[in-house]
Structure formats: structure tokens, C-alpha cells
N, C-alpha and C positions, 0 to 999 in steps of 0.2 A: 495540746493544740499548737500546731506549727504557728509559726511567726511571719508576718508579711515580711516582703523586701526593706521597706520601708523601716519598719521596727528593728529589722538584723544590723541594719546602718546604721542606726541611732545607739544599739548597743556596742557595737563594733568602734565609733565615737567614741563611747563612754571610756570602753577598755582601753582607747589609745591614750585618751586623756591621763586614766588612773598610771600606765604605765609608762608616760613622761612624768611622773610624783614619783618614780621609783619601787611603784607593785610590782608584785611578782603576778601577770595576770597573762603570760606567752601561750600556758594550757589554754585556760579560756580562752583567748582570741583567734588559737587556731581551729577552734572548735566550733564558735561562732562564724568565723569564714569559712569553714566546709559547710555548715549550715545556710550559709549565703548564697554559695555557687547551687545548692540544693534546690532552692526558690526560684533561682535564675534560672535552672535548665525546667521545674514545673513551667513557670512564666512563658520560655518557649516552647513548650510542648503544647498550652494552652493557646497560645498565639497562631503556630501551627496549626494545630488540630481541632480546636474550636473549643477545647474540652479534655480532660485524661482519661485513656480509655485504659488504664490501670488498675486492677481490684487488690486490696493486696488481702492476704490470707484471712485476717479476724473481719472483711469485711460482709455486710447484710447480704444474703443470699439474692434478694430484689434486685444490688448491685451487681450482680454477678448478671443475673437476669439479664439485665438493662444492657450490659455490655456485650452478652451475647449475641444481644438484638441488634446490634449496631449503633446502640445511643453511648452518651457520653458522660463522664464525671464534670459537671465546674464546680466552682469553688464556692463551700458554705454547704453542697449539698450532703448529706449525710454525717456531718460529720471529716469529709474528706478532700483531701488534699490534692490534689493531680501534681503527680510528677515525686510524690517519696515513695520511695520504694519500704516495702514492706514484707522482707525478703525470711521465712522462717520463723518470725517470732513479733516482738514487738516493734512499733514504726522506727526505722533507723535515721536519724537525720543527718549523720557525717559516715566518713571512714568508707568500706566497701560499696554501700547501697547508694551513696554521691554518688562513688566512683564508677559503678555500674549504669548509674543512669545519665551521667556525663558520655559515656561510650555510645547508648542508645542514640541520644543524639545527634554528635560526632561520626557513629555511624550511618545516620539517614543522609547525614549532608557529605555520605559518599566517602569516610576517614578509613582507608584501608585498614591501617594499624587499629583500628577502634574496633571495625569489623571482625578482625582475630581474634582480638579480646574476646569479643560478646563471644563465640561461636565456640572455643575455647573453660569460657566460664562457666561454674558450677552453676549460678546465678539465673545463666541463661536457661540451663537445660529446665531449672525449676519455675522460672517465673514463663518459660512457653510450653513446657511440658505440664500443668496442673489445671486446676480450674475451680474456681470457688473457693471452697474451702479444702482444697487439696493441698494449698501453698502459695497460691494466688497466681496469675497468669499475664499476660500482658500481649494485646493484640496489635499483630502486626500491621503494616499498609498492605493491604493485596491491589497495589498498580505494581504491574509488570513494567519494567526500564522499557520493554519493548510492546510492539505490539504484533498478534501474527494476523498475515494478512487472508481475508478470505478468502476461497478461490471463486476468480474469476477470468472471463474470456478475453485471453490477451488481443492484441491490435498487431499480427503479424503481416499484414499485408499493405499497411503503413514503413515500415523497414525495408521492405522490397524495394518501394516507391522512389523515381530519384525527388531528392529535396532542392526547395526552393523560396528562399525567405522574400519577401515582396515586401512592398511597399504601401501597394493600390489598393481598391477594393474590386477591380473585376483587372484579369491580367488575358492576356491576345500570346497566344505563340503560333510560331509562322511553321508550317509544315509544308514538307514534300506534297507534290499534289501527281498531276501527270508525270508519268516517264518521259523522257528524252528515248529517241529512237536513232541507232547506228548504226553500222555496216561497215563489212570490208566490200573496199568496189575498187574496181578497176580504173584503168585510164578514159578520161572522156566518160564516164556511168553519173546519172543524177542522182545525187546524195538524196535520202529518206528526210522528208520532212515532218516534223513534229513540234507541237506546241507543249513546252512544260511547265508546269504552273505550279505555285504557290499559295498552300489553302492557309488560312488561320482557324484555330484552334482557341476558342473562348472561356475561359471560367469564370465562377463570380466567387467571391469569399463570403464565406457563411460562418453564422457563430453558432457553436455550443456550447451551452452553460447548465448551471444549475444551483442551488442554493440549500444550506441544510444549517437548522438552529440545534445550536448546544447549549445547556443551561453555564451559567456565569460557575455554578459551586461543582460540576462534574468538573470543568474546565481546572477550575483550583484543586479539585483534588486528588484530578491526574496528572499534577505537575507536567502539563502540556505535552502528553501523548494521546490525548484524543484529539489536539490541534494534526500530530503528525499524521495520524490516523485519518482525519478526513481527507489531509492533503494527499493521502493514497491514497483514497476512496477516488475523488475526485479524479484523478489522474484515469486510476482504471476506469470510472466509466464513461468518460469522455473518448478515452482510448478506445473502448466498446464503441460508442453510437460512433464513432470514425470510422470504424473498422466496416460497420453495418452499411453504412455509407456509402463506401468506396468499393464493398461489391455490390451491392442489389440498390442503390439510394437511385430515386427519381430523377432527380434535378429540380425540384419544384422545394425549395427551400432547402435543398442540400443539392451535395454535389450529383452528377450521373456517375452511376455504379456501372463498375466495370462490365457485368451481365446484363447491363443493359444498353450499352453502348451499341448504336448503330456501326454494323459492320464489322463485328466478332464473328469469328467461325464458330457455328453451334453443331456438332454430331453425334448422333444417337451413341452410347457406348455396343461394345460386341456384346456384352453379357454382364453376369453380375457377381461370378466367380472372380476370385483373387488374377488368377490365368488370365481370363480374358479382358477383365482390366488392365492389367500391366500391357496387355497387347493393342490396349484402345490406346493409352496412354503411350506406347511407342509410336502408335500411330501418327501422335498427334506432333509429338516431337520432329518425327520426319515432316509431316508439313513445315512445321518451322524455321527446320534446316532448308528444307526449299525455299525460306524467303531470306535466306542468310543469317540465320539467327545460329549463332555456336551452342553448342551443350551446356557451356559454361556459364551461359547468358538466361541460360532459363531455369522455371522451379514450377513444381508442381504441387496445387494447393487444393488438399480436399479438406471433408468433415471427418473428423474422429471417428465414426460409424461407418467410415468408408476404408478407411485406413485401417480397422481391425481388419477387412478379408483378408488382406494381405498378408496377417500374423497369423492368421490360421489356415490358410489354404497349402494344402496336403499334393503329392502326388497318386498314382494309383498306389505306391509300399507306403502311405502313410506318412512320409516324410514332407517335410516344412519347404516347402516350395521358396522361400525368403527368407530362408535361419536368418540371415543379415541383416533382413527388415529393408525396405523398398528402396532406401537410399542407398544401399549398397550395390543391389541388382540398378538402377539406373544409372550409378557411376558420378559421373560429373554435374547428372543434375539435381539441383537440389529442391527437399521435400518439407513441405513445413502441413501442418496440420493448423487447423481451424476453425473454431466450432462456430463461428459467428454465417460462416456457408450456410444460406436456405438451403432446409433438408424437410419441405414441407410445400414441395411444388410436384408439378404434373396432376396426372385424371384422379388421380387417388390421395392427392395434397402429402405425397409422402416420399418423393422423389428428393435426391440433392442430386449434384454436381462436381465437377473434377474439374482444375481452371490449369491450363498449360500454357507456359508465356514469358516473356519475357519482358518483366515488370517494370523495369527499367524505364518504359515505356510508359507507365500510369506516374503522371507530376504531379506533387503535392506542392502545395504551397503556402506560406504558412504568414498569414497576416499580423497574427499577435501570438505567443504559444502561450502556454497553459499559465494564468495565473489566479491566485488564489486568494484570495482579500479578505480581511473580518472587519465588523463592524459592530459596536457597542448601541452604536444610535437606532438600528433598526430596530431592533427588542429590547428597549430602555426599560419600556414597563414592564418588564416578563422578567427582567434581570436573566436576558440571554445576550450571547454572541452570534452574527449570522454569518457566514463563512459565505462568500459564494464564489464557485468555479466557474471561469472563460475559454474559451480558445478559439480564434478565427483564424479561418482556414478553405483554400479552395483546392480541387482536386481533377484533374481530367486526363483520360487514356488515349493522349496523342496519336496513337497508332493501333488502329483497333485491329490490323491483322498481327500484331502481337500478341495473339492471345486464342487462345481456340481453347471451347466447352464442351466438357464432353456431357450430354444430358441420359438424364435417364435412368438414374442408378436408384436401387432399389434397397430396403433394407435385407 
């Protein structure tokens, strides 16, 4: 029967005592101090882990059971111990089996050199290679350092946007309104009279949030990667309902989306082949250039579903009309894909859209950005944490002949 911490002090006393009287007692004390450090690293492991999830070889098969299942050893129950290793034979309480389970430790708390050890050691291979009564086993953490993220619908039409951090909660920008009118005239000819005016441009900032509970003991026992994990949870789908926002959103408690903006050019497309979109979509560009917009200034932003004809549209030999993929045949302008585009409009609820423009043009504005807060006190009695995500923010397409839609496209 191993020995508490308590008890290994009191004998470790004793032995210092006898060996100021001039004993010869240096074996035993070094023996009883590896038996010390032994207790210490159980002690943390149970502290840790709530329990030893360690079986060692002569242990009850139930124990083996239990651990399989994901429960845990404490201390008194069977007879055992948490945290001696019981490596090949009978319980080891110093020498190698310390030494191996000092590494164990030293290696959770991330000890490179300890890390080599284990991985290295004969020890290791048997106490994670066995099971039961094989040699006995010893189960690892499965939290991953990291976490992978799932996929989800980025917010690329946010990035396009120019930005603008505000202050306010509703913001005024002053725009071009009428043209001025000019002329070359002669001597003595009445100059063109014109009124040019100055429209403003209003938005209001709007919040989106959301809130998600984690229990207090996931939280401990993913050494706060499920904190990191929400905080990208959060982000992507705030980034989402933004995105959703700023092309199709109302204005009635969100911003007005770009496709809905009074005064976008909307045109049927030529067709629904690869060809004769890229030919709607030059089309559209040359309108643009007729309002002075450079190539360089503009991007072209479909749905995924619309963007494959392009990768497979053929000529009459069969050959790849876009080996280079659409950004290449376009040049200077640039192509961003989208899947947040309604692709579930027209007579047959199964149309999307193709947006050509220069976004530059759509202002975001950003009243608070993304923050992320936990709190203990909401779910006190649940012994949860509640996380909740913010961000306000206003949006408006300043210049709605910026932008021309092509409708109509089909799957």
C-alpha cells in the first residue's frame, strides 16, 4: 500500500533525524525521496485530471472497463493508486517508473526534452500500446493544441468595401448629385446654365450578435480551445449575416443591400453557357468604363454554381474555353466567388446573379467591431459560461451606378 505525502514527510524526518546521530541511512532516504516525488506527480495528476486514468497490468479487468469508458481512478478505490506506474511487473514506487511518470507530466505542461523521452522510451510504447491485462495502458488527452475550423461562407464583399470607423450611430455622407454643364463657346455666346447639387447619403448602424453556452468542465478540459473556437465561430457568423446583408438586406433593421439599392443597373444575361456569360459580363464592364470606372477599379462577384460554367465550358474541339479560369481571360479585373449570392430568385425561385462594380463605392462603417465577452453570472446555476458575440455596424452603396446585375442566370 503506497504511502500518503503526508506519511513520506514524516518518514523522510525521521531519516534526517537518525542521520544527524551518524546512521548510515543515505540508501533509504534516497529511496523514500523518489517515493516522494512519486505521490507528488499522482497528487498532480489527480488535481488535473480529477482522477488517474492509469491501469496498471495486475489491475481488475472492471478497471480497465471503467477507463475504457472514460471514467476515472481516485484514490482508495480498488485498491489503487493514481499516478504509480505499474510498468511489467509488480507496483514500482522509485527508479524508472518515477522517472517515467515525472516525464508524463513535464510533458503535458508542454517540456520538449520530456516529450523525447516519452516517445523514445520503452515504457511508452508498452504503457500506450497494451490494454488490461496486456501490460497496462495509460490514456491520453484527446484535445487537440488546435482546432480545425468548419467550413463556412466567408464575408468577401465586406473587403471590397471601403472602410470607415465612426463614431455615431446613424452617419450622413454628402454625394455628387446633378452634373454641372459646359461648353466650348465663342466670343460674346451665353454660357450653359446648370444647377449642381449635392445629395446626402444616410445610414443607420445596426447590431449583430449572438450568444452560445459552454458548460464550466468542457471549458477546463479543453484547456481553453473551445473559448478559441467560439471566438471563430463567432466571427464567421457574424461575418456571414454581414455579408447576407450587404447584398440582398432590407434596410428594416439591417443595412440596404446592394441588389437592392435604388438605382443599380439590373440586365437580363445573353444566356447561360460559360461564352455567353463572359460576354454579358464584358458587357457590363464596358458600361462602366463609360461612367469612368477603370478595370482596375472593378470585380466581379458571382455564386459558386455560376462560376463552375466557366471551368467547364468547352469549344466546338472540346477544348477548355478558360484553361486559366475567368480571372485570367478578364485581366485586370478582379473575380471573387460568393456563396452568400441569392441563388433562389426569379419565376422558378432558382435564378442567382452576377454583381459587376466597383465596390469601392459600397461604405461600411463600423461602430463597435467584433467583440466577444464571457460571463460566469448568466448560468451560475447550470455551472456554465456564456460567451456572447457583438458587432455594430452600418453599410450604404453611395453610388448606385457602380454596380450593374446581371439577372437571370440559371443552374
Amino acid at each position: 500500500m503506497a504511502r500518503t505525502i503526508g506519511e513520506l514527510l514524516e518518514h523522510i524526518k525521521g531519516l534526517q533525524e537518525r542521520d544527524g546521530r551518524g546512521e548510515n541511512v543515505a540508501s533509504e532516504l534516497a529511496q523514500v525521496r523518489e517515493e516522494l516525488e512519486v505521490a507528488k506527480t499522482a497528487e498532480a495528476l489527480r488535481q488535473t485530471r480529477g482522477g488517474s486514468r492509469y491501469a496498471g497490468q495486475h489491475s481488475a479487468q472492471e478497471v480497465a472497463d471503467r477507463l475504457a469508458a472514460g471514467g476515472v481512478i481516485m484514490p482508495g478505490q480498488n485498491g489503487l493508486v493514481p499516478g504509480v506506474a505499474q510498468l511489467g511487473g509488480p507496483q514500482v514506487a522509485g527508479g524508472e517508473g518515477a522517472k517515467f511518470f515525472r516525464d508524463v507530466v513535464s510533458a503535458k505542461a508542454g517540456n520538449p526534452d520530456a516529450q523525447r523521452r516519452l516517445m523514445a522510451s520503452k515504457a511508452w510504447e508498452e504503457t500506450t500500446g497494451g490494454a488490461g491485462g496486456a501490460g497496462g495502458f495509460l490514456v491520453a488527452d484527446q484535445v487537440l493544441p488546435n482546432y480545425v475550423p468548419v467550413r463556412a461562407a466567408a464575408a468577401p464583399i465586406r473587403e471590397l468595401a471601403s472602410f470607415f470607423a465612426v463614431q455615431s450611430d446613424q452617419v450622413v455622407v454628402n454625394i455628387e448629385g446633378n452634373q454641372i454643364e459646359v461648353e466650348h463657346l465663342g466670343e460674346l455666346v451665353t454660357k450653359p446654365d446648370s444647377t449642381g447639387s449635392i445629395a446626402q447619403k444616410v445610414s443607420t448602424v445596426h447590431k449583430v450578435a449572438g450568444t452560445s453556452t459552454v458548460s464550466d468542465e468542457l471549458l477546463a478540459d479543453t484547456n481553453g480551445t473551445v473559448a478559441t473556437l467560439i471566438g471563430g465561430q463567432f466571427g464567421r457568423a457574424i461575418g456571414q449575416a454581414q455579408d447576407i446583408a450587404l447584398l440582398s438586406g432590407s434596410g428594416v433593421g439591417e443595412p440596404l443591400g446592394v441588389l437592392n439599392t435604388p438605382g443599380v443597373n439590373a440586365v437580363a444575361v445573353d444566356g447561360q453557357t460559360g461564352r455567353l456569360l463572359y460576354a454579358s459580363i464584358r458587357k457590363a464592364i464596358g458600361r462602366l468604363r463609360e461612367k469612368f470606372y477603370a478595370e482596375t477599379e472593378l470585380t466581379v462577384l458571382l455564386h459558386p454554381r455560376d462560376a463552375t460554367k466557366f471551368d467547364i465550358a468547352e469549344d466546338a474541339e472540346q477544348r477548355l474555353l478558360f484553361s486559366g479560369g475567368l480571372g485570367q481571360a478578364l485581366g485586370p479585373v478582379r473575380v471573387v466567388v460568393d456563396a452568400n449570392i441569392p441563388a433562389n430568385t426569379g419565376a422558378g425561385l432558382n435564378e442567382s446573379r452576377i454583381l459587376v462594380g466597383a465596390f469601392r463605392e459600397l461604405y461600411f462603417f463600423s461602430r463597435q467591431p467584433l467583440t466577444v465577452e464571457s460571463s460566469r453570472d448568466a448560468a451560475w446555476f447550470e455551472d456554465a459560461t456564456v460567451f456572447r458575440g457583438v458587432e455594430r455596424y452600418g453599410a450604404a452603396l453611395v453610388k448606385s451606378e457602380a454596380v450593374e446585375v446581371l439577372t437571370g442566370i440559371t443552374p
